[in-house]
Each structure stands twice: as structure tokens, then as C-alpha cells.
C-alpha positions as CSV (number, residue, x, y, z in Angstrom):
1,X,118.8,29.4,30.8
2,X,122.2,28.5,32.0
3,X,122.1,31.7,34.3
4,X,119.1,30.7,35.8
5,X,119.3,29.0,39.8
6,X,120.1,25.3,40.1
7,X,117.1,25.2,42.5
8,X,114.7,25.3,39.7
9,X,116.2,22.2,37.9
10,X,117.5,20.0,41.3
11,X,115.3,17.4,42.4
12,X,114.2,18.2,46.3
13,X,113.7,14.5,46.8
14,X,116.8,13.5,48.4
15,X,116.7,10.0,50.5
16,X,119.0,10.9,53.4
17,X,119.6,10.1,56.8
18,X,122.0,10.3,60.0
19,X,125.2,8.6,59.7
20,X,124.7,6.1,62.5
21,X,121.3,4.5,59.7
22,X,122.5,1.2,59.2
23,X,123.7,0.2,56.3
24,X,120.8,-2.5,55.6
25,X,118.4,0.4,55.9
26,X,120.2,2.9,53.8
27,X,120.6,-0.5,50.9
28,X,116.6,-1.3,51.2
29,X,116.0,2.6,50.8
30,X,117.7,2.9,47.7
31,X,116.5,-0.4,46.5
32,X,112.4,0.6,47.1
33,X,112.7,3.9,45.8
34,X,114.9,3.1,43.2
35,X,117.8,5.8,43.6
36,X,121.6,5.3,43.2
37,X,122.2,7.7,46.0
38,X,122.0,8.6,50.0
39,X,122.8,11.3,51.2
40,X,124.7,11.0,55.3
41,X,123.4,14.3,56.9
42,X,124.4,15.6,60.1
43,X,121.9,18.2,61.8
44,X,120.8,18.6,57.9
45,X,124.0,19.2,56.8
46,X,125.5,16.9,54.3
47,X,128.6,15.2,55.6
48,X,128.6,12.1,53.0
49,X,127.5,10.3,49.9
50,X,126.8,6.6,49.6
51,X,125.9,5.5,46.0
52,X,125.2,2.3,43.8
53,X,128.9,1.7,43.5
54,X,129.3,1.8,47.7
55,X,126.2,-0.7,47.4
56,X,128.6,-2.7,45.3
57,X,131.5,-2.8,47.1
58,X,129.4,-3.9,50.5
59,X,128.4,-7.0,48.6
60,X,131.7,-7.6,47.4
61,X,132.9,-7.8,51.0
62,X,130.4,-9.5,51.8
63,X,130.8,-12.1,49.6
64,X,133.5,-12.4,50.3
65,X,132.6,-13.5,53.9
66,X,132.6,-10.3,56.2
67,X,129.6,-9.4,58.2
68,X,127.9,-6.4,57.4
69,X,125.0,-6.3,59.8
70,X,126.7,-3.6,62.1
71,X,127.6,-1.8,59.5
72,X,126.6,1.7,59.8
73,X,126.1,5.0,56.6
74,X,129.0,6.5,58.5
75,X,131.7,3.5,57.6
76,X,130.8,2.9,53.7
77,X,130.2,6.9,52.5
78,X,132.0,9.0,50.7
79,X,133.2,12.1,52.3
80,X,134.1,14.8,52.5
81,X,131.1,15.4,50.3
82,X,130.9,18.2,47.8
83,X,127.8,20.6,47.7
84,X,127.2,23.3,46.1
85,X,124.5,26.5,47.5
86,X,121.1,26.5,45.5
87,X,122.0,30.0,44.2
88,X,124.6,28.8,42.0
89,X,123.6,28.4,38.2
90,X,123.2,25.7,35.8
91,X,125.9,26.9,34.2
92,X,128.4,27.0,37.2
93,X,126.8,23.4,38.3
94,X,127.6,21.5,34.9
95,X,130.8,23.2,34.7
96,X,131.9,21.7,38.4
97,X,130.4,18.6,37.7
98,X,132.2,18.0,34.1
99,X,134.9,19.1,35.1
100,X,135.5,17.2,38.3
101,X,133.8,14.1,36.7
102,X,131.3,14.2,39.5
103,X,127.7,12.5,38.4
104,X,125.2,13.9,41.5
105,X,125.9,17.2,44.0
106,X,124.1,17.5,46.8
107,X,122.5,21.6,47.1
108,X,122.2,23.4,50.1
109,X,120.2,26.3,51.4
110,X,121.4,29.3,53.2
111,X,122.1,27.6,56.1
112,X,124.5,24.6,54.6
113,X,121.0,22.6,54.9
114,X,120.5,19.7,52.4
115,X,117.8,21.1,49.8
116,X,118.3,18.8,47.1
117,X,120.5,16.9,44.8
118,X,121.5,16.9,40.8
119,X,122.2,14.6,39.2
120,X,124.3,15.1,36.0
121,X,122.3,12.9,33.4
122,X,119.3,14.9,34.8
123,X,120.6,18.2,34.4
124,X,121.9,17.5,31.1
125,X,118.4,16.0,29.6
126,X,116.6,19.2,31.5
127,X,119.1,21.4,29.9
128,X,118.7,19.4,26.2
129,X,114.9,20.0,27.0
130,X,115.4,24.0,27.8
131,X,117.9,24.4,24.7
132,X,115.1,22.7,22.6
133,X,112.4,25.0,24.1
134,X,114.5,28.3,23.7
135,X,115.1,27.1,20.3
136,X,111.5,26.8,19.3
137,X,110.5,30.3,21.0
138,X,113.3,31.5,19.0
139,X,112.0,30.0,15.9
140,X,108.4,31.7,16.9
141,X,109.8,34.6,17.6
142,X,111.8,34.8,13.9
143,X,108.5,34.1,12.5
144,X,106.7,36.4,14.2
145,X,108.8,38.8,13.3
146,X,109.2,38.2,10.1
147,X,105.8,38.4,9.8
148,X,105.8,41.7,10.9
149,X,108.7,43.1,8.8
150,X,106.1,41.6,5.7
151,X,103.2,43.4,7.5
152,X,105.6,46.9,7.5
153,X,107.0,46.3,4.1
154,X,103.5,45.8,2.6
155,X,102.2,49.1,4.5
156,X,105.1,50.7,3.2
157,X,104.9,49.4,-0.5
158,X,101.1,50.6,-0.1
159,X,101.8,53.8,1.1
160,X,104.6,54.7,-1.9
161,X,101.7,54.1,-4.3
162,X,99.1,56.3,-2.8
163,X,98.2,59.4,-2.5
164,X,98.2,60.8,0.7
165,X,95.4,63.8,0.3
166,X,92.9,61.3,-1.1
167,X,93.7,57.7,-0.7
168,X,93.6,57.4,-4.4
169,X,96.1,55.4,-6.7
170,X,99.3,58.0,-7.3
171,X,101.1,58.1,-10.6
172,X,103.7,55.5,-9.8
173,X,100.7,52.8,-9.4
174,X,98.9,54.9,-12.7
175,X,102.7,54.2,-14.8
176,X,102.1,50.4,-13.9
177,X,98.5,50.0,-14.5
178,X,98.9,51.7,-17.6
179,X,101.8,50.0,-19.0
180,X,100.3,46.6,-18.5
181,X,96.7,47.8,-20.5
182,X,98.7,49.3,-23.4
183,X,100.6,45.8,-23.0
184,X,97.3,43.9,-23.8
185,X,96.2,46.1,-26.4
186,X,99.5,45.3,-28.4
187,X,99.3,42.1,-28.3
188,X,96.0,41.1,-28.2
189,X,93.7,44.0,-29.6
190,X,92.0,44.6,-25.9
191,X,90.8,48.2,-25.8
192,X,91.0,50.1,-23.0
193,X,90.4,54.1,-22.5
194,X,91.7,56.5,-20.1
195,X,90.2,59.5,-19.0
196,X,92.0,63.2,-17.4
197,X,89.5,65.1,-15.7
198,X,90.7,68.9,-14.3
199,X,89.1,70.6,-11.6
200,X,87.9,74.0,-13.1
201,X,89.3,77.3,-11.7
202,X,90.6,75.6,-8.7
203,X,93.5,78.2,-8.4
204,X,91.1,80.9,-7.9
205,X,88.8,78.6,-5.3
206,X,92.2,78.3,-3.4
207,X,92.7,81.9,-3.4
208,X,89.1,82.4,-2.1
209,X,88.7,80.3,0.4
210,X,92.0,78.8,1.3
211,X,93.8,75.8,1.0
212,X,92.5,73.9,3.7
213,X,89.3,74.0,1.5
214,X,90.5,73.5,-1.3
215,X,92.2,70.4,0.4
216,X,88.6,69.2,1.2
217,X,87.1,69.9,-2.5
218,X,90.1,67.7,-4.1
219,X,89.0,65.1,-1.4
220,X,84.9,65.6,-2.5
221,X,85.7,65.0,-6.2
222,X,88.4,61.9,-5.6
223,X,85.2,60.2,-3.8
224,X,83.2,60.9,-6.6
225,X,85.2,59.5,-9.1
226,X,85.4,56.4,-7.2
227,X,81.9,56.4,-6.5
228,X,81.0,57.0,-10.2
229,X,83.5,54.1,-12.4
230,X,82.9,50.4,-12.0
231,X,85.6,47.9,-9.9
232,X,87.2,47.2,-13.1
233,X,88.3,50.8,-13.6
234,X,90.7,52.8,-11.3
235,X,91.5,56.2,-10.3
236,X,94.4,58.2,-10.0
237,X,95.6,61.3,-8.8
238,X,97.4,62.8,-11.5
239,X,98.9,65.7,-9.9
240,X,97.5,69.3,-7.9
241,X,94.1,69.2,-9.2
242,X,94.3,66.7,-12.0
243,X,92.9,63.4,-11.6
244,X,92.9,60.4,-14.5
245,X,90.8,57.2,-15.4
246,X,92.0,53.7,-16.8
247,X,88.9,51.9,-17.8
248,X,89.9,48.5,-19.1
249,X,88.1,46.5,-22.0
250,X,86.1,50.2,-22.5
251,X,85.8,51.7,-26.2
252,X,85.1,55.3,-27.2
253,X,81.0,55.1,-26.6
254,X,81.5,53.8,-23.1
255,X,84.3,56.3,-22.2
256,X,82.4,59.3,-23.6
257,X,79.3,57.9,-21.2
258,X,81.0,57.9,-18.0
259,X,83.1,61.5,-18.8
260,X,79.8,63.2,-19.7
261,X,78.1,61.4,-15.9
262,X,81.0,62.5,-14.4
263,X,80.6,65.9,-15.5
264,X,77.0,66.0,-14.6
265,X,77.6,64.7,-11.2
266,X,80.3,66.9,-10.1
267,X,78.0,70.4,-10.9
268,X,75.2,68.1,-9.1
269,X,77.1,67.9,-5.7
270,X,77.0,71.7,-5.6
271,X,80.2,72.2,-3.7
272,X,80.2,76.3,-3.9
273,X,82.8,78.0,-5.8
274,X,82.5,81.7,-5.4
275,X,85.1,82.6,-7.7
276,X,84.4,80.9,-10.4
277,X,83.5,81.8,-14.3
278,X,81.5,78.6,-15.3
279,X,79.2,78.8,-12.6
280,X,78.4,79.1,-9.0
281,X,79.4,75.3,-7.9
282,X,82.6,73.5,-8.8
283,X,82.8,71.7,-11.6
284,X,85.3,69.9,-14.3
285,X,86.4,69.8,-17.6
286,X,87.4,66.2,-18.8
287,X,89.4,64.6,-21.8
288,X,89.3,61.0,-22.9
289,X,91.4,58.9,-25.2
290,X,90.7,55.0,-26.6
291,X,93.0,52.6,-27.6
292,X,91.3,49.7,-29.9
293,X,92.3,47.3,-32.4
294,X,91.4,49.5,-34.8
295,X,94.0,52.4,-33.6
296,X,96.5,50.6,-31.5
297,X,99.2,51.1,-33.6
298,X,99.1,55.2,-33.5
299,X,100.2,54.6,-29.6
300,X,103.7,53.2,-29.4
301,X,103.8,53.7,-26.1
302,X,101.5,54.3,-23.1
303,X,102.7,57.7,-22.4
304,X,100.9,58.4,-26.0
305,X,97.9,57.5,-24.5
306,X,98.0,59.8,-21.7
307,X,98.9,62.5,-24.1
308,X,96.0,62.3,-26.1
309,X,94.0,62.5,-23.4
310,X,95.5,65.4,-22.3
311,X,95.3,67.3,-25.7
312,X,91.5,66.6,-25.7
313,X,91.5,67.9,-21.8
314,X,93.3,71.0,-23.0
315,X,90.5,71.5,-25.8
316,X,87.8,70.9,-23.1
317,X,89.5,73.7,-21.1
318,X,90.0,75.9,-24.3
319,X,85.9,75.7,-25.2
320,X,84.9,77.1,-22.1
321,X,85.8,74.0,-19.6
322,X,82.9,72.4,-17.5
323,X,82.8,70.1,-20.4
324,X,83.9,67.0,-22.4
325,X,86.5,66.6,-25.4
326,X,87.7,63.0,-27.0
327,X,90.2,62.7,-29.7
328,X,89.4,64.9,-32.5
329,X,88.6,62.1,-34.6
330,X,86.6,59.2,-32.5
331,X,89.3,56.0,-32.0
């Protein structure tokens, strides 16, 4: 702001006159427009200054019995008067004027023409008012900012929690989720269950029909897993072609349900797998584990959950996959 023209803060109306205005005039001028200066101009250009205290010092002779009448701008202003060109600063202006001690400058144009005048109370309350402004877009601007720093940092804490192939949960949000259900369990007997499912033969779909596919067939399944739990549960990518369940406040019956729908679902879809042993269509083989009241103390930690899901996924795979395995002795 304090590098921006003095023309966009000086006030353009500027009483002024020649300097052969009487006196009297110049005094009612000031008096009916209530201003404490005059500005003498010859051919427009600023020759003098007559303020409040030149006002003063009239009356004081006059009191003091000379005439005053006859008295003419020319004989009671202060000159030589100091301007300054309307292309100088704010800055430049209130350093002059501080330090020079003056109060008002008249401005001029190109042409040494009177343009306006500032007066230094003025330009101090417009700059206070422009300081106070900048400071508040400043503040908005911070905000705003900050706002969007939260807006990336959010994106970003997203993004290191999913997956980017599927838009599914990834193991880092699965290690969370999991060690707060395995929490509750310990503490307050909730069950919960977890389910790994493994897409069968998928190595051999990838050598068939490439991995562009078999990008697209991870894709089919992840939507049908979310399509197939309720908003309570949550799915994860697990790694390659590996996906798991956590199904909170779900016993063995429940889990066992939605494995063996899963199962069905997924041969359902049809997605064609030429390559493969169990049949003509993808399809998956699926483990699940429960953690109740009854059992939670056999699972010290929630990594023992996971593994005894994967033991019974690894029997599922062993009988001939496309099929589901629990623990070998229902939890």
C-alpha cells in the first residue's frame, strides 16, 4: 500500500484561488466550507498556502487595530509553498511530511498544476484504514490457506490408507481397524470375525490373459465384496490377490453365512477364467476366524486372528479351493 500513488489517497477538493482574492473572501471560504487551508495558485500553479494559523494571526493584527480590508491572499500566505507530483507514493509523502513537520502538501499534475492536497491526519487515518484492511485479507488469506493445507493433508492421509487398484481399505487402515476390535473383545467380550478370501488360480488367469485383465478382475471382485457385507463391516485389500473381512459384533454362524454368499456370488458373476481347474468362471476360496467371549483368550494379539484365518484359507485352498474353511474347531 505505501508504494501505491498519492493520487488515490489525496483529496481533489482543494479551495484555492489567485493571490490578488482578498483576504475576507479567502477567511469566509474556509469558514463555509470548513477547511484549515487555501491554496494561492498562479495560472494553476501553487505559489502559496494560507491556513487556520495565518487566519489567526490576521485577527490578532487586527485586534490589535490594523485594517485588514485591503488585504489581499498574496500578503498573509505562506510561500514558497512545498508540493509534491501525484506520482509520488504514500510512502515518500509521509516520509516528507514527518519529517519536515509539514501537516497538508499540496499535489500537482504533470504540468506543476494543483490536483489536490494531503493532509497528514488524513493520510495517516487512510493509511491505519489500509493497514487494517491488508491485515484482515491477510488473515483471510492464512485461513484460506490453511484450509487448504487441511484439505491436502486429509487427501493425503486418505490416499496412504487406500488402495490404489480398488479404492479399498489397505493393510495399514486393516492393522488399525483390527487392533481396535481385538481391543473390544479383550476388554469387553464383543465378538467380531474376520474373513481372507483368495482369488483362485489368479496367477494362471494373469498368464492367460494379461495383467491389464487381471487388473480388472481384482477390481470386479473388490466391488463385490463391498457390495455383499453390511456398513458395519469393511474390506481390505490384503495383498496381490488376497482380500480380508472385519465384521464387527459377528459370531461364527454369521461369518460362515456371508463366506459361503460370497463364494456363491463370485462363480455367479461369471467373469471367465480360461485357465482355470475349478471351473470355467473365476471364483474364490475363503477362510474365516471368530473371536468371542468364549475364545478370546486363545488370541493375544490381533495378528492371531488374522493367522487363523489364514490357516483355515490355506485348508480351503488345500480341499480343492472354490470353497469355505473356519477354524477346525468352531470358536
Amino acid at each position: 500500500m505505501i508504494d501505491e500513488a498519492i493520487s488515490q489517497f489525496m483529496n481533489r477538493e482543494v479551495l484555492k484561488g489567485e493571490p490578488e482574492t482578498p483576504l475576507s473572501e479567502v477567511i469566509a471560504l474556509m469558514h463555509s466550507r470548513v477547511q484549515s487551508c487555501f491554496v494561492v495558485c498562479e495560472d494553476g500553479t501553487p505559489v502559496g498556502v494560507i491556513t487556520e494559523r495565518d487566519a489567526v494571526a490576521v485577527l490578532d493584527r487586527k485586534l490589535a487595530g490594523e485594517r485588514y480590508q485591503d488585504v489581499r491572499a498574496a500578503d498573509v500566505m505562506t510561500c514558497p509553498v512545498h508540493t509534491l507530483p501525484e506520482t509520488s507514493t504514500m510512502g515518500e509523502v509521509m516520509r516528507i511530511m514527518n519529517e519536515r513537520k509539514f501537516r497538508r502538501v499540496p499535489i500537482t499534475g504533470d504540468k506543476n498544476e494543483l490536483s489536490g492536497i494531503v493532509n497528514l491526519m488524513e493520510l495517516q487515518a487512510a493509511m491505519n484504514a489500509a493497514l487494517e484492511r491488508r491485515g484482515r485479507d491477510l488473515e483471510v488469506a492464512v485461513m484460506e490457506r490453511t484450509a487448504e493445507l487441511q484439505t491436502a493433508n486429509a487427501k493425503l492421509a486418505e490416499l496412504s490408507i487406500r488402495d490404489g487398484l480398488t479404492g479399498l481399505l489397505n493393510r495399514r487402515a486393516m492393522t488399525e481397524k483390527l487392533e481396535h476390535l481385538h481391543d473390544l473383545s479383550q476388554r469387553f467380550g464383543n465378538p467380531f470375525s474376520v474373513i481372507l478370501l483368495d482369488i483362485d488360480h489368479f496367477k494362471s488367469y494373469n498368464d492367460a490373459l494379461g495383467h491389464v485383465k487381471g487388473d480388472e478382475a481384482i477390481r470386479e471382485i473388490a466391488e463385490l465384496l463391498h457390495e455383499s457385507v453390511r456398513t458395519s463391516d469393511t474390506v481390505y485389500r490384503y495383498g496381490g490377490e488376497e482380500f480380508l473381512i472385519a465384521m464387527p459384533e459377528t459370531d461364527h454362524e454369521s461369518a460362515l453365512a456371508v463366506a459361503k454368499r460370497i463364494r456363491q456370488e463370485t462363480e455367479e458373476r461369471a467373469l471367465p477364467h480360461p485357465n482355470s481347474p475349478t471351473g470355467p468362471v473365476i471364483t474364490v476360496s475363503l477362510g474365516h476366524t471368530s473371536v468371542t467371549c468364549h475364545n478370546v483368550e486363545q488370541f493375544d494379539v490381533w495378528n492371531d486372528v488374522v493367522e487363523d484365518a489364514d490357516k483355515a484359507l490355506y485348508r480351503a485352498k488345500q480341499g480343492g479351493r472354490n470353497r469355505v474353511e473356519g477354524p477346525l474347531k468352531a470358536r
